[in-house]
Backbone as XML, in Angstrom:
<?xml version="1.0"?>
<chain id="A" units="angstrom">
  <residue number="1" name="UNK">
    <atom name="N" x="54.158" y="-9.143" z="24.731"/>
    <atom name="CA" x="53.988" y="-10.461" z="24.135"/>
    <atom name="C" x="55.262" y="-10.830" z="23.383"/>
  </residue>
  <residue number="2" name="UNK">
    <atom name="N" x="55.488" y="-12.319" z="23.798"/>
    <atom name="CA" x="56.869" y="-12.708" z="22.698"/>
    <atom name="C" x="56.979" y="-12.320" z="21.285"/>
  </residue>
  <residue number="3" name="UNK">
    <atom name="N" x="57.710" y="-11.913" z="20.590"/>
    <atom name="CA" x="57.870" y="-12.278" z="19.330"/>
    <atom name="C" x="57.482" y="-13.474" z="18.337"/>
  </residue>
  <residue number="4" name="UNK">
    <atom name="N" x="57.235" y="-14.769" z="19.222"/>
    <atom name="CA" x="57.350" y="-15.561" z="18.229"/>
    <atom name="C" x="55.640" y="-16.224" z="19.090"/>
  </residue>
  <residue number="5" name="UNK">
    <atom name="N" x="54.425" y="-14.972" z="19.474"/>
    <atom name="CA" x="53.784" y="-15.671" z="19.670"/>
    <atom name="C" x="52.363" y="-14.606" z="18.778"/>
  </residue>
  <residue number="6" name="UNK">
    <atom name="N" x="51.005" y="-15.507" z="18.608"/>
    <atom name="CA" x="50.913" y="-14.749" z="17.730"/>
    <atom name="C" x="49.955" y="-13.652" z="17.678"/>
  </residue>
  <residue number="7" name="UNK">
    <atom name="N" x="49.875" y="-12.294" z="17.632"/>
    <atom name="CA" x="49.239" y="-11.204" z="18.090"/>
    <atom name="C" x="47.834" y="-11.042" z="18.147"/>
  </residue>
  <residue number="8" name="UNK">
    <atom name="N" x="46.652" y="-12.383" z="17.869"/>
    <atom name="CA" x="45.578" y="-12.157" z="17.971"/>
    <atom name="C" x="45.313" y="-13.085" z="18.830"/>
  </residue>
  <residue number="9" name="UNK">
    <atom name="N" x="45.778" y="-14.251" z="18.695"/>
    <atom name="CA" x="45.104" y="-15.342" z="19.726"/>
    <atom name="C" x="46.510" y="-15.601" z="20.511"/>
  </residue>
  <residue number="10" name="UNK">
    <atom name="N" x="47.918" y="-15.112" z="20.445"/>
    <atom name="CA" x="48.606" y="-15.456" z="21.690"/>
    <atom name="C" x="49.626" y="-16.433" z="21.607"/>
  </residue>
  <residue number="11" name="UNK">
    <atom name="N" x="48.811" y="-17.522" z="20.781"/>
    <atom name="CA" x="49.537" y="-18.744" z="20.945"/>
    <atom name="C" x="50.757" y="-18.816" z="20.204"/>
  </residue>
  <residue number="12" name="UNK">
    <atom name="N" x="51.862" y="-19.270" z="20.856"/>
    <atom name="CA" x="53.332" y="-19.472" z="20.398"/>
    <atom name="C" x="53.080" y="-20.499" z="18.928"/>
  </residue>
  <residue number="13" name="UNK">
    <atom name="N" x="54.281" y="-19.590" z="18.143"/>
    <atom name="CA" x="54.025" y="-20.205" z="16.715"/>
    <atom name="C" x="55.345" y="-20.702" z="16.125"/>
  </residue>
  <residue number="14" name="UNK">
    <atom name="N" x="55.374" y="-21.528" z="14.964"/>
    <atom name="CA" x="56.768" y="-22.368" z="14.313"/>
    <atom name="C" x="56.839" y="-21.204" z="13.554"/>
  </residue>
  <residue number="15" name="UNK">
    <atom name="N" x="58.532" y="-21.115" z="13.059"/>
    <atom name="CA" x="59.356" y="-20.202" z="12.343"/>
    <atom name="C" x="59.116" y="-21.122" z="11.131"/>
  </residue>
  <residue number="16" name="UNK">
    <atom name="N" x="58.853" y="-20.216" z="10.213"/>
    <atom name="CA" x="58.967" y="-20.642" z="8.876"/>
    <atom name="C" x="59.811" y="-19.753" z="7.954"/>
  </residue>
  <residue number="17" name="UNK">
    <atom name="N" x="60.361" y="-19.938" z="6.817"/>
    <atom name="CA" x="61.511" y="-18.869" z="6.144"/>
    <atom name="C" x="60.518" y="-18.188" z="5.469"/>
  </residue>
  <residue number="18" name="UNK">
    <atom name="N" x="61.203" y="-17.213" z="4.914"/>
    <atom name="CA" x="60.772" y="-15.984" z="4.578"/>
    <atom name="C" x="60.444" y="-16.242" z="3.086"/>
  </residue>
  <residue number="19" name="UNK">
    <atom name="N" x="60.739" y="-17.170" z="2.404"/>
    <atom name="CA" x="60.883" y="-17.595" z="1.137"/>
    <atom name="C" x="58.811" y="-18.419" z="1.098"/>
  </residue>
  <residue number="20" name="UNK">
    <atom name="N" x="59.222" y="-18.850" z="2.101"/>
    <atom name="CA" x="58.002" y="-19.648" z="1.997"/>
    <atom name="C" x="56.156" y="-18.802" z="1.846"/>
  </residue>
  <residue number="21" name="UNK">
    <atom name="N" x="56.560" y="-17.981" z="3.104"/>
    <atom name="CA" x="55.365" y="-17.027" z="2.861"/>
    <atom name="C" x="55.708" y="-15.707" z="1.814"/>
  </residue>
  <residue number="22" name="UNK">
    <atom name="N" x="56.286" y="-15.547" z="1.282"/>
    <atom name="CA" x="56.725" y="-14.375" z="0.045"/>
    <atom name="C" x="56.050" y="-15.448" z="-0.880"/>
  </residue>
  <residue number="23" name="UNK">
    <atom name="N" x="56.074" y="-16.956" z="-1.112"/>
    <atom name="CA" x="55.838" y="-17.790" z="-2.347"/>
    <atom name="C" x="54.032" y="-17.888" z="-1.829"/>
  </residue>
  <residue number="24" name="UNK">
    <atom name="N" x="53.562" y="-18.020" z="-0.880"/>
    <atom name="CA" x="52.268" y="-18.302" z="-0.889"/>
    <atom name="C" x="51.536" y="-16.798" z="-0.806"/>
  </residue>
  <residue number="25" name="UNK">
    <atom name="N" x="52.107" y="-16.017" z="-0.174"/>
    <atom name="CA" x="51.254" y="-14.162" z="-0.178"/>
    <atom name="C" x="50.698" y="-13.890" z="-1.463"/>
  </residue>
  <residue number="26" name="UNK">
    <atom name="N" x="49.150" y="-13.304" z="-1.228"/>
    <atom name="CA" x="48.799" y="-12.450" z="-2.459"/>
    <atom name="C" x="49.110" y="-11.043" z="-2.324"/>
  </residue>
  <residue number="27" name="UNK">
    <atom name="N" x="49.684" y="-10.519" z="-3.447"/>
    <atom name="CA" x="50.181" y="-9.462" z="-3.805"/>
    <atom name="C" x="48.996" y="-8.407" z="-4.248"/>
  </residue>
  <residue number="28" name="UNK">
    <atom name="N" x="48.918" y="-7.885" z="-2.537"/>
    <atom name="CA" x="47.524" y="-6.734" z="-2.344"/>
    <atom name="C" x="47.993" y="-5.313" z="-3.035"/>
  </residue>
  <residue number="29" name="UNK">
    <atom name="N" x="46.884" y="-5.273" z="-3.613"/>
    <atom name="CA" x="47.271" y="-3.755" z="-4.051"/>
    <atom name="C" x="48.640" y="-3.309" z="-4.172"/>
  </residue>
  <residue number="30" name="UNK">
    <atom name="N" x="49.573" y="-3.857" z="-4.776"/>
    <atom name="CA" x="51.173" y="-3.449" z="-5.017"/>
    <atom name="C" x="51.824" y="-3.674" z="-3.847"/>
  </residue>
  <residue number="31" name="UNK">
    <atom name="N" x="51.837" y="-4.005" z="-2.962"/>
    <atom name="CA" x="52.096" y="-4.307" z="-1.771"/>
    <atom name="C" x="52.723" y="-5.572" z="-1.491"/>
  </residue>
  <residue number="32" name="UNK">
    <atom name="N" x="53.926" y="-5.797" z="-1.325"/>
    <atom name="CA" x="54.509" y="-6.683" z="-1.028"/>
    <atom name="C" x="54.513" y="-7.347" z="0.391"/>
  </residue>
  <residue number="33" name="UNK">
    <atom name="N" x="54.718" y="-8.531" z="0.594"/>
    <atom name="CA" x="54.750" y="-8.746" z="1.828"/>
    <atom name="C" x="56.343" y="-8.623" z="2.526"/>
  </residue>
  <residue number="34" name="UNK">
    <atom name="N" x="56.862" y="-7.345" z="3.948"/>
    <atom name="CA" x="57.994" y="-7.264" z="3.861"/>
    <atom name="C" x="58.995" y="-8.701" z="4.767"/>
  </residue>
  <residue number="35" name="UNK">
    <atom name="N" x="59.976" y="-8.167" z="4.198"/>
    <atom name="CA" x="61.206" y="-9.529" z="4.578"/>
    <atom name="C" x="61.428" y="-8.973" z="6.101"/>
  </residue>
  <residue number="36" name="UNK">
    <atom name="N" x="61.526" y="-10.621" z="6.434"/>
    <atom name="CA" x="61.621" y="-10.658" z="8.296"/>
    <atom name="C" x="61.012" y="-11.912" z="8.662"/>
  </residue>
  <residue number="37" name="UNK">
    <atom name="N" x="61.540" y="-12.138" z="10.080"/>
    <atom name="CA" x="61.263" y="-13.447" z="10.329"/>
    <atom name="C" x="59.486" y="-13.790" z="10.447"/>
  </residue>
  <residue number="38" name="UNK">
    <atom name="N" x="59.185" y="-14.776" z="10.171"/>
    <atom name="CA" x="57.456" y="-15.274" z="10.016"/>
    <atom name="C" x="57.670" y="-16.554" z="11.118"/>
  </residue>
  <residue number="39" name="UNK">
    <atom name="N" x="56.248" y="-16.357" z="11.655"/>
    <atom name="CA" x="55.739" y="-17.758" z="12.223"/>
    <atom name="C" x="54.467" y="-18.283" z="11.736"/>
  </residue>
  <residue number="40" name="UNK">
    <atom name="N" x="54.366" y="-19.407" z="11.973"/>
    <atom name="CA" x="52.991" y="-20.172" z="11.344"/>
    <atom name="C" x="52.005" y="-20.334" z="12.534"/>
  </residue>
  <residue number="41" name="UNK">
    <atom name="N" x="51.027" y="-19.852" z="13.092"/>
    <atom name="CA" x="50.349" y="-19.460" z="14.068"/>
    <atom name="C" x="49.517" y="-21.045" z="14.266"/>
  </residue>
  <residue number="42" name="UNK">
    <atom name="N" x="49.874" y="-21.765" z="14.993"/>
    <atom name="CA" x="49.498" y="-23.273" z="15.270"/>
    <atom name="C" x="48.213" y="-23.560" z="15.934"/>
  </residue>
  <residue number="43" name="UNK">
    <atom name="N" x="47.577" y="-22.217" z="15.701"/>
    <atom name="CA" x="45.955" y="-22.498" z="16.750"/>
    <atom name="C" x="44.915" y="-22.629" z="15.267"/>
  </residue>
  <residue number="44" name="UNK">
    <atom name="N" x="44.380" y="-23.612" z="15.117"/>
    <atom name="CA" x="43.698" y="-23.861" z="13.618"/>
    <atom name="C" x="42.135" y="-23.380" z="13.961"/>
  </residue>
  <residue number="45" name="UNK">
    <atom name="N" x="41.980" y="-22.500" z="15.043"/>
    <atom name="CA" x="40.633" y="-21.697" z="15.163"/>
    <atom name="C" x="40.687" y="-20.224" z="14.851"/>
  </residue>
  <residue number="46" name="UNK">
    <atom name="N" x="42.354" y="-19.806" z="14.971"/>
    <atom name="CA" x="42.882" y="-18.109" z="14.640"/>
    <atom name="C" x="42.749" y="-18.052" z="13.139"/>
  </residue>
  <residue number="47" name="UNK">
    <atom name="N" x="42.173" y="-17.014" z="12.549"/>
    <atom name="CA" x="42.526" y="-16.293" z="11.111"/>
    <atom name="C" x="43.757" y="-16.168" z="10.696"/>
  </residue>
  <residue number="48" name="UNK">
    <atom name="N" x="44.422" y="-15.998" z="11.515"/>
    <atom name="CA" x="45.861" y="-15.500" z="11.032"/>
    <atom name="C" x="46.818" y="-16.487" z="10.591"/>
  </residue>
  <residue number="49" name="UNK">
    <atom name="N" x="46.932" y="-16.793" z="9.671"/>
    <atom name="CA" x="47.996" y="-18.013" z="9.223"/>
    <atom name="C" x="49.370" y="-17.471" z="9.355"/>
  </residue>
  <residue number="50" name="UNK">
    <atom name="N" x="50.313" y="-16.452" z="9.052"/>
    <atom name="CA" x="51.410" y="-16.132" z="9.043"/>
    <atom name="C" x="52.068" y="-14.547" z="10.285"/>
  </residue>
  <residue number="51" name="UNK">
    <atom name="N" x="52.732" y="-14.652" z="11.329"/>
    <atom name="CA" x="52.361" y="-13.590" z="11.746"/>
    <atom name="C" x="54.167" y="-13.107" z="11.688"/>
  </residue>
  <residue number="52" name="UNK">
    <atom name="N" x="54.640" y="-12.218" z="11.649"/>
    <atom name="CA" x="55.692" y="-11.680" z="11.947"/>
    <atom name="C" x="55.829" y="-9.895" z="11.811"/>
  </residue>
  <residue number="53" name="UNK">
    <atom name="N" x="56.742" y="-9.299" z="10.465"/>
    <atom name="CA" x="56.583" y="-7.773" z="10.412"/>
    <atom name="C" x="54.974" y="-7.559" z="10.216"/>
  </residue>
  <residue number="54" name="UNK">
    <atom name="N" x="54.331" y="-8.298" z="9.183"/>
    <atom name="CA" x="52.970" y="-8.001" z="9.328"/>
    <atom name="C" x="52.344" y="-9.376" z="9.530"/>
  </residue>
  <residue number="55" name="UNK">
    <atom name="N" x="51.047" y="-9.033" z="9.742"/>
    <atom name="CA" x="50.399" y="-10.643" z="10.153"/>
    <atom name="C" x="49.090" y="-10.836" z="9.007"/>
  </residue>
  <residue number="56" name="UNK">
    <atom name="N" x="49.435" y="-12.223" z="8.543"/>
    <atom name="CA" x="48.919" y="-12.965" z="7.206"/>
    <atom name="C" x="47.623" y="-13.709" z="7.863"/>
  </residue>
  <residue number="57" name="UNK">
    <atom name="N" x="46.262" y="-13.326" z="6.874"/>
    <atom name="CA" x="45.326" y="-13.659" z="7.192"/>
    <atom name="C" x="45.333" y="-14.972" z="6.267"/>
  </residue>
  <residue number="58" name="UNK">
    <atom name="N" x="44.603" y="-16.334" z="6.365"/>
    <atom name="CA" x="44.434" y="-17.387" z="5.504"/>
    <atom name="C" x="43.767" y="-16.947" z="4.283"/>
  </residue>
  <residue number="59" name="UNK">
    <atom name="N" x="42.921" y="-15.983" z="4.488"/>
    <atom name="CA" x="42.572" y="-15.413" z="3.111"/>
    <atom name="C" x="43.624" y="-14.501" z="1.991"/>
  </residue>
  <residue number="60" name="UNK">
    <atom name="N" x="44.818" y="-14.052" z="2.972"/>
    <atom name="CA" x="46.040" y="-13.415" z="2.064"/>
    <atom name="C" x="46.996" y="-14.617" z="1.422"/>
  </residue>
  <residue number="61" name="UNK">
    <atom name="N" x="46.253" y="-15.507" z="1.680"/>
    <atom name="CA" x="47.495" y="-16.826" z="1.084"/>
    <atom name="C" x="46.824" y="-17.120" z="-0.328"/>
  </residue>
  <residue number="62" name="UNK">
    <atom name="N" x="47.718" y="-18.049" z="-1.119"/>
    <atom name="CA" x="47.109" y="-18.361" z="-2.271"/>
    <atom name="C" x="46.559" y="-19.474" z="-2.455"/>
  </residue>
  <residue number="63" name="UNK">
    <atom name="N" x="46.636" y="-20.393" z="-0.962"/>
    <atom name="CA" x="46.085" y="-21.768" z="-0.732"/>
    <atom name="C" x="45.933" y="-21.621" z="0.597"/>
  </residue>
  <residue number="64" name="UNK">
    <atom name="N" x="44.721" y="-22.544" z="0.920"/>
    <atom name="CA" x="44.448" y="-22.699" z="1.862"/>
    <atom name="C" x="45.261" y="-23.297" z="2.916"/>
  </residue>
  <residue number="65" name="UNK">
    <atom name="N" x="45.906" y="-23.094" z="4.245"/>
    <atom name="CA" x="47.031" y="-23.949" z="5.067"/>
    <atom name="C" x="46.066" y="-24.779" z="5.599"/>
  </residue>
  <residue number="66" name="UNK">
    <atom name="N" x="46.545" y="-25.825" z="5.846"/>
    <atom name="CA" x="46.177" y="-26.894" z="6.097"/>
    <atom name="C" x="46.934" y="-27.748" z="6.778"/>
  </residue>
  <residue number="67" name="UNK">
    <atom name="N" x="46.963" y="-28.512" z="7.915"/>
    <atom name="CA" x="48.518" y="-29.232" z="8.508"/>
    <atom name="C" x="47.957" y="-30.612" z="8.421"/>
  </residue>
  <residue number="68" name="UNK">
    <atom name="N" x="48.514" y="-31.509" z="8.588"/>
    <atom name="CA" x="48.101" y="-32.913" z="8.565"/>
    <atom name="C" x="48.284" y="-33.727" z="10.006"/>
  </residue>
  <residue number="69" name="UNK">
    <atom name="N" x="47.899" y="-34.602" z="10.640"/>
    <atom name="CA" x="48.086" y="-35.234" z="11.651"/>
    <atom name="C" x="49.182" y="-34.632" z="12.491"/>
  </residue>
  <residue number="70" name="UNK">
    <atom name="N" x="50.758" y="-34.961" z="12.112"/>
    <atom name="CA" x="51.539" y="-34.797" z="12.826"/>
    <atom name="C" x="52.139" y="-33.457" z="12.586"/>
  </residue>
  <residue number="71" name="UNK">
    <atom name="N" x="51.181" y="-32.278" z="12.349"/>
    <atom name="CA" x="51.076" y="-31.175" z="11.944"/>
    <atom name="C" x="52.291" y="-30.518" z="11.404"/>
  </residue>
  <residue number="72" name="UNK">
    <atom name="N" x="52.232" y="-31.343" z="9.876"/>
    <atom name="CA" x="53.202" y="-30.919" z="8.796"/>
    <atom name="C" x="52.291" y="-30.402" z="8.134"/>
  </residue>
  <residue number="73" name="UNK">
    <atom name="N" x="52.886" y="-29.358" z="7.125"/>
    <atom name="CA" x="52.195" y="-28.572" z="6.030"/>
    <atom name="C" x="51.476" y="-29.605" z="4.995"/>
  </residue>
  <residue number="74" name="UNK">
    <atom name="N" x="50.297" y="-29.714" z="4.436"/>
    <atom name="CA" x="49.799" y="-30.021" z="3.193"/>
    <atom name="C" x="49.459" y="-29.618" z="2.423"/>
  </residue>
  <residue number="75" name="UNK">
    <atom name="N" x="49.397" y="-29.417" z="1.173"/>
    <atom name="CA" x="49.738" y="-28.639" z="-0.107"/>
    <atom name="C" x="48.824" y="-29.482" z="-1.296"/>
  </residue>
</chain>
C-alpha cells in the first residue's frame, strides 16, 4: 500500500505538517506523537483521522476534525 494512503480503509490522504497534528494529539500515557510525515485520511466513515509513523484515531485528537463543504479544516 502507498504511503500516503491510509492503512485501514485504503483511501489516499492530504499531507498535513507535522506541527499541525503534534498541536491537536493527546498526549497518551507519556507518549508523544513521533515526527514524520502525516496525512489527513479523507474518507469521513474511517476512525482514523491522522495516519503516517503512527495512525491517529479521532478520539486521539483534542477536537473533533471536521471538514467543511469544500473540504477545508473547521475548527
Amino acid at each position: 500500500m502507498a504511503e500516503d494512503c491510509c492503512p485501514l480503509c485504503g483511501q489516499r490522504g492530504s499531507p498535513v505538517p507535522f506541527s499541525e497534528v503534534k498541536r491537536r494529539a493527546l498526549n497518551h500515557c507519556g507518549h508523544e506523537v513521533p515526527e514524520g510525515q502525516y496525512y489527513l485520511c479523507q474518507n469521513q466513515d474511517c476512525p482514523v483521522a491522522y495516519f503516517g509513523p503512527v495512525a491517529l484515531s479521532h478520539r486521539d485528537l483534542r477536537q473533533q476534525q471536521e471538514t467543511n463543504s469544500s473540504g477545508g479544516e473547521v475548527e
